[in-house]
N, C-alpha and C positions, 0 to 999 in steps of 0.2 A: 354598316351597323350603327353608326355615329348618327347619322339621318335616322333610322327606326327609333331610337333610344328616345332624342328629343320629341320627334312627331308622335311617342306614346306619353311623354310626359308633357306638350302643350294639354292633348288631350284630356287631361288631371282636370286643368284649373276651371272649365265649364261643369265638370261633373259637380267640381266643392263648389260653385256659384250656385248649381240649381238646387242639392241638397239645404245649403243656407236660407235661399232662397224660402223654397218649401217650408222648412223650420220655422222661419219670423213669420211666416204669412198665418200659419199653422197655432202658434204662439201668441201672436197678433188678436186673432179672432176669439181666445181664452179669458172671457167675461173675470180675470184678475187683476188686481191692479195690486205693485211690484212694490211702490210707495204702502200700503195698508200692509201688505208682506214684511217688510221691517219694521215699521213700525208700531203693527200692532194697533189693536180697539183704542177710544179713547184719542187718536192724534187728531189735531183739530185741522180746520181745513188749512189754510197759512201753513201750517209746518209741513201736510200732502204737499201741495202746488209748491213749496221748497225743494220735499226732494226730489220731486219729479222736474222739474226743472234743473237741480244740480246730476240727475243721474240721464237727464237728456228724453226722458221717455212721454214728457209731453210733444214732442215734436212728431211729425208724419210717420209715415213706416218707412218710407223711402230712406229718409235723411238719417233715421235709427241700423238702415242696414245699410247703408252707404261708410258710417260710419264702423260701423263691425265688421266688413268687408276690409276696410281699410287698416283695424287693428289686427284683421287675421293675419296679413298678409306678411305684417309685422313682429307679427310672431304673441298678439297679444291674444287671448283669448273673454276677455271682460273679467266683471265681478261679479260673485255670487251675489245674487239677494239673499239669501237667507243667511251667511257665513260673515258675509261683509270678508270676504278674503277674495282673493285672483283666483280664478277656473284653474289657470296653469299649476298654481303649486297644490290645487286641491287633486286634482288629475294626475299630477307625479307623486303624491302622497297616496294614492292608492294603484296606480299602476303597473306596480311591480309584484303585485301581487295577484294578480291577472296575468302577469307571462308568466310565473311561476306556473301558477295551473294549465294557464295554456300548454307549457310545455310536458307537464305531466300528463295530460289529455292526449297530446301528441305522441307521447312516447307507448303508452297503451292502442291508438289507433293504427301505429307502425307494425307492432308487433303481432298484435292480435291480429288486424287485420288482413297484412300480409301472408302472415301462415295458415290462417283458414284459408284463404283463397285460394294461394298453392294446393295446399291439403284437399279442398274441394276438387280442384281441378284435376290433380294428379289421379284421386280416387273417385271420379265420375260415375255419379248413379250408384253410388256405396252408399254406406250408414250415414259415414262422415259428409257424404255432398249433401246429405238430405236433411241434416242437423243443422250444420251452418247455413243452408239458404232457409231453412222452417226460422232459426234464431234471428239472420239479418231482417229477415222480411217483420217478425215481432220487434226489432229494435227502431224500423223505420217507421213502423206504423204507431209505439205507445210514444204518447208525450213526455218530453224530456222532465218536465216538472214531477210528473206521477210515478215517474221512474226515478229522481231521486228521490220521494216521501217513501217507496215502498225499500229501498236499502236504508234508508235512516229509519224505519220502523224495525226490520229485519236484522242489519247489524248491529245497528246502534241502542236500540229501545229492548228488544227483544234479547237477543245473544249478548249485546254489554261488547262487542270487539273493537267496535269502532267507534270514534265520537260522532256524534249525529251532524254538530253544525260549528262556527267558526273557525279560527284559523289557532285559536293555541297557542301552543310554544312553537308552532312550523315544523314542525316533525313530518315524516312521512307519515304516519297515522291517521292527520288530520285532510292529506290529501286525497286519499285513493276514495275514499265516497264522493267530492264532488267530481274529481279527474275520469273516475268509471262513466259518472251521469254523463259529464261534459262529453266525452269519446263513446259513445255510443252508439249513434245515429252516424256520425264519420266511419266510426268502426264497419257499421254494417254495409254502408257506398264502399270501402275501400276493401272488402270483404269479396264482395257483386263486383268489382270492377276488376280487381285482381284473380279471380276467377275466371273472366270473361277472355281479360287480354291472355292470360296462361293458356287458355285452349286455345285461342285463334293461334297463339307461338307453336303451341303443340302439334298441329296440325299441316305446320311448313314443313317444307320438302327436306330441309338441312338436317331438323332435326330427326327423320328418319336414317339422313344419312349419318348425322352424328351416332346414332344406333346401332348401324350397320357397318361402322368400323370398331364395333365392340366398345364403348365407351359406357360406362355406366352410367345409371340412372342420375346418380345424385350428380357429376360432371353435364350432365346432358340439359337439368335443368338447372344447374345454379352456373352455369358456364355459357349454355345458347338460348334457352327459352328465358329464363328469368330476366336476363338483359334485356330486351325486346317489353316484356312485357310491362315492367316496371315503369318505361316511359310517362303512362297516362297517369298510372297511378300515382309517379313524385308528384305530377301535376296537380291532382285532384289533393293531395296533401298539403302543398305547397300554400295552395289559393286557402282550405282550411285552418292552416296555421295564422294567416293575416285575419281570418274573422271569429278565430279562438283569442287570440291575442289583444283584438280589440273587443272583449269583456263580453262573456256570456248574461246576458241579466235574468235569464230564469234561474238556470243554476246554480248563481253566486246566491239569487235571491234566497232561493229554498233553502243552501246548505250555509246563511247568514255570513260567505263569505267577503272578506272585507276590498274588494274590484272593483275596477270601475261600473261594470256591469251595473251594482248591486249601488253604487254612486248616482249613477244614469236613472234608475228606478226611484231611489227616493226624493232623487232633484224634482221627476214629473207627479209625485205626491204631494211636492210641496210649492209646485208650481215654480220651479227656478230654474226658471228658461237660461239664462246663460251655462249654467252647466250642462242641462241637456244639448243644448245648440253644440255649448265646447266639445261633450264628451260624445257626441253624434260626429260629428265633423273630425277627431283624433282616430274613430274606429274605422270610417269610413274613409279616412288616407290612409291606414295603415295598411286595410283590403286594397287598395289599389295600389300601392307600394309592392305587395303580395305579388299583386295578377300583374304588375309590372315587371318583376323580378321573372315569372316564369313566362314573359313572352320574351325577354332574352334570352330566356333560357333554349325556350323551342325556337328561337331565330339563331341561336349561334349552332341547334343541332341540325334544321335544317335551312339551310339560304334563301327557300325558295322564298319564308316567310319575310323575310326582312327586304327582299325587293318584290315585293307585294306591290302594285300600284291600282288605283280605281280609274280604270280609263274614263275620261270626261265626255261626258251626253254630249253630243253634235247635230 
């Protein structure tokens, strides 16, 4: 286990080199220049060729991410151009407010989507299968954004229940418009999958036999089938939680909440590459942190996964 652990987590540090990579190259070729960004119309030339020499940015690309490579590792993540502050404490000053909703998102996609699925499943080709797969299949296919203007027009505009956009005083109130948007599209995968794996359970031998020694319904699946089937779907939540957590930016966009996400969006408005880079590169460990977390997971459930080997071409 100790070997699978490490050889997923070497695997990490090429994934953030080519992401980074990408980024600068990406950032690199953005006809802005970083020095005219702080300073503003008016700076004469002498004071440009200053800052850009004191902020390193007349130098190569190579030598520019040689060097941010080397502060990442560090734990630095640079400075804002536009803030003249560290990535890092702009990125913890709004971070926590992004796992808040993450986890409201999360806790709406457990519930709802787990008991449609059962419910689907149990009631096969009823009213209720034919509801929730008509509703996931419209939740997978409308864009997250257009789906939260039409509940902020609906609740918020129209009916007066709900606040339309910011964070407020942090009330629940002000969550459940963007947590519904955010869990939506999860909702309706975890909906389809939890349906899926509930029949294939339904369908095994034990659980006839659990049947046929009189055991009821509700023991039959929340006791044999629901165990079994839940497998895929912690999974499927599991890896969602890592890329809720690291900041929706349409959602936060739309409902003006105050996330990274919605950090990450104005940075690339205002062209300030270091916090996109930073806040690209936090979201993007944190996913793999996630998918890291549940491949020990499924390695400690099944063995076979953790002595996995790729036999070598001869």
């Amino acid at each position: 286990m100790v070997y699978f652990i490490i050889r997923r987590i070497l695997q990490i540090i090429p994934v953030i080199i080519g992401v980074t990579l990408l980024l600068f190259i990406l950032l690199y070729i953005i006809p802005e220049d970083p020095a005219q960004l702080i300073l503003q119309k008016g700076a004469t030339p002498e004071a440009l060729a200053n800052l850009r020499a004191k902020m390193g940015i007349d130098q190569p690309i190579y030598v520019q991410y040689w060097r941010y490579i080397k502060g990442l590792f560090s734990g630095n993540l640079g400075t804002s151009y536009r803030y003249q502050r560290s990535v890092n404490s702009i990125l913890a000053e709004h971070y926590p407010y992004s796992i808040k909703l993450a986890f409201a998102a999360i806790i709406i996609e457990i519930i709802i989507g787990i008991f449609a699925g059962i419910i689907s499943a149990i009631k096969k080709y009823s009213i209720w299968d034919v509801l929730v797969t008509i509703s996931t299949t419209i939740l997978v296919c409308v864009p997250v954004y257009w789906l939260g203007m039409i509940l902020q027009v609906t609740f918020g505009l129209k009916l007066g229940w709900l606040p339309m956009s910011g964070y407020g005083d942090g009330s629940i109130r002000y969550y459940i418009l963007p947590a519904v948007t955010l869990a939506s599209v999860s909702t309706a995968f975890v909906a389809r999958m939890m349906r899926s794996t509930m029949l294939e359970a339904l369908s095994n031998d034990y659980i006839t036999t659990a049947y046929a020694k009189g055991l009821s319904q509700f023991k039959v699946i929340g006791k044999h089938a629901m165990k079994n089937a839940l497998i895929p779907v912690v999974t499927l939540i599991g890896l969602d939680l890592g890329s809720l957590m690291g900041g929706a930016i349409l959602t936060e966009t739309v409902f003006n909440w105050p996330g990274v996400g919605r950090t990450i969006y104005l940075a690339i408005l205002q062209r300030d590459a270091p916090v996109v880079v930073g806040g690209t590169v936090i979201l993007v460990g944190i996913f793999i942190i996630m998918n890291l977390i549940v491949d020990i997971i499924y390695a400690w459930l099944d063995p076979r996964i953790r002595f996995e080997k790729v036999e070598p071409n001869i």
